[in-house]
C-alpha positions in Angstrom: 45.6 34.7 -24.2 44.9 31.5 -25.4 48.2 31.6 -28.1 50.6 32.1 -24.9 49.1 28.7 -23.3 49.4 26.8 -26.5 53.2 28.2 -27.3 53.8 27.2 -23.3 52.2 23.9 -23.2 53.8 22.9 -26.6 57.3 23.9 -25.2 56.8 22.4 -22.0 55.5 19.3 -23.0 59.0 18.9 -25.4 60.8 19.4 -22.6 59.0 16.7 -20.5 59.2 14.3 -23.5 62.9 15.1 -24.1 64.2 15.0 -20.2 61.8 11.1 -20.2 64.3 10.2 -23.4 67.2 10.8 -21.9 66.2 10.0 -18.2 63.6 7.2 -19.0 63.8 5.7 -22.0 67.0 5.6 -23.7 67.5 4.6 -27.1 63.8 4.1 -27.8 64.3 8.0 -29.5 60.0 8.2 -29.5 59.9 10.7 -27.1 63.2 12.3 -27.8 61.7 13.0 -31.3 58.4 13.5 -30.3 59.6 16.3 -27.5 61.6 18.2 -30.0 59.2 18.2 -32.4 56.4 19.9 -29.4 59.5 22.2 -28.9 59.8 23.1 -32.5 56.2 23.5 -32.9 55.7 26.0 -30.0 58.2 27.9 -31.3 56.9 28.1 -34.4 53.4 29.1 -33.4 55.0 32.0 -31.3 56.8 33.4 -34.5 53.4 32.9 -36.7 51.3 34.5 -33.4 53.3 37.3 -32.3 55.7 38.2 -35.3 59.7 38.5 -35.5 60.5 40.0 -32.6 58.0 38.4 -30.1 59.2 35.1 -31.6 63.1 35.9 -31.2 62.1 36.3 -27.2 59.8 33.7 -26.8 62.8 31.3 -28.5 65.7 33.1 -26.0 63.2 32.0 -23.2 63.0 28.7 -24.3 66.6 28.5 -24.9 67.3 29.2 -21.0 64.2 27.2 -19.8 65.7 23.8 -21.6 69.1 24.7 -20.4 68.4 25.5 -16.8 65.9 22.7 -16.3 68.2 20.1 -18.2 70.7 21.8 -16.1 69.1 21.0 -12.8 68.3 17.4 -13.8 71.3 16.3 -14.4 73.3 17.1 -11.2 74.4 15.1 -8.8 72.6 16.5 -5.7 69.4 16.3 -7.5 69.2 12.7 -8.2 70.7 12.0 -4.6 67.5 12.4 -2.8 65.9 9.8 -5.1 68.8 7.2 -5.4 68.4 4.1 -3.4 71.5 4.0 -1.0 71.0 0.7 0.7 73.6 -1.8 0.5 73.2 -5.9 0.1 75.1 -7.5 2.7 73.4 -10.7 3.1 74.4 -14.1 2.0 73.1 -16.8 0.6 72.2 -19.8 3.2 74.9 -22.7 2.5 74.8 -26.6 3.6 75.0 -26.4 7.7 78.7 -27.6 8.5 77.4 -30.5 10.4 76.1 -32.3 7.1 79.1 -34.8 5.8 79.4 -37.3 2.9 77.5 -40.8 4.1 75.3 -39.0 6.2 71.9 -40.2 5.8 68.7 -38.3 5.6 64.7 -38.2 4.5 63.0 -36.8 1.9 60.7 -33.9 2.7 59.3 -34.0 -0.7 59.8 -35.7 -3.9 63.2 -35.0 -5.6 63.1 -34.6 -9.2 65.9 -34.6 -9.6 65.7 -31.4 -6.9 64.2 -31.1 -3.8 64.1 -30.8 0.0 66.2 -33.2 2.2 66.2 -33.4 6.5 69.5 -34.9 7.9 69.6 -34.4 11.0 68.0 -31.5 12.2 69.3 -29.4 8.7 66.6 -29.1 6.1 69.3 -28.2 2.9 68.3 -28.3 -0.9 69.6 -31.6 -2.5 69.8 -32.8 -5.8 69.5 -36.7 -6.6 71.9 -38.6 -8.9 69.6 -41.9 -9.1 66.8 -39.9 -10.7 63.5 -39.2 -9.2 63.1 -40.1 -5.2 59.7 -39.8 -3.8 58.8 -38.8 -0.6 59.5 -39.9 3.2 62.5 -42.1 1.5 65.5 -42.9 3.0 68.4 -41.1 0.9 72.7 -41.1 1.6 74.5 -38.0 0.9 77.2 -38.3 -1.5 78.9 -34.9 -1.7 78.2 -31.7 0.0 78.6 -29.0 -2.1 78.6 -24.9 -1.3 74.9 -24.4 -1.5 73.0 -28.0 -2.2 74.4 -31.8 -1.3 74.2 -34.4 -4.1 72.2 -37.6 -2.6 71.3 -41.1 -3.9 68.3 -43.3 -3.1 69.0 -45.9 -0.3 66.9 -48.8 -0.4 64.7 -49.6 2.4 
């Protein structure tokens, strides 16, 4: 009883490891080699336990196992129930239309060189082009750009 567990186990545990390479782990070949190698070894262990033709079934069995179950993991449908199917329609925030060139705002934070500017009632990303601003400073906005505006230090 014990020689049909160990021939089982052995074979199944291949198969797990072989499905993981293929499925899992691509190209890292360490459980590709180590499943074949389970698979190889259970079937090996049948022959030595149960003789010839014992062996000649248990590897037929095998045979059909592996292909049905690598059958069944690689279809379509299977994989559908665990594929995420969600689709990204958000965009990134841009600089509010109401901020212009010569506009002039206040530091939220330091900039250096990046940081947060208010103009007006927009809070946008701005990067400074007279090095590093500190704080609660008075800034002019040079160029607005997609996603950040460009700003200089204006003296106080």
């Amino acid at each position: 009883m014990m020689e049909w567990l160990i021939v089982l186990m052995l074979v199944l545990i291949g198969l797990v490891l072989v499905i993981l390479e293929f499925l899992v782990f691509p190209g890292v070949n360490v459980a590709g080699i180590l499943g074949f190698i389970c698979i190889v070894a259970g079937l090996c262990f049948g022959y030595s336990y149960y003789g010839m033709p014992a062996g000649h079934y248990i590897l037929g069995a095998t045979v059909l196992f592996c292909g049905g179950v690598t059958w069944y993991a690689l279809r379509s449908s299977t994989w559908k129930r665990l594929r995420l199917d969600s689709a990204v329609d958000a965009t990134v925030g841009g600089v509010e239309e109401s901020v212009h060139a010569g506009d002039i705002g206040v530091t939220q934070g330091r900039l250096a060189p990046m940081g947060n500017v208010r103009v007006g009632d927009a809070l946008v990303e701005a990067e400074s082009v007279s090095g590093y601003i500190d704080a609660n400073r008075t800034v002019e906005v040079v160029k607005v750009l997609r996603n950040k505006i460009i700003v200089k230090s204006k003296l106080n």
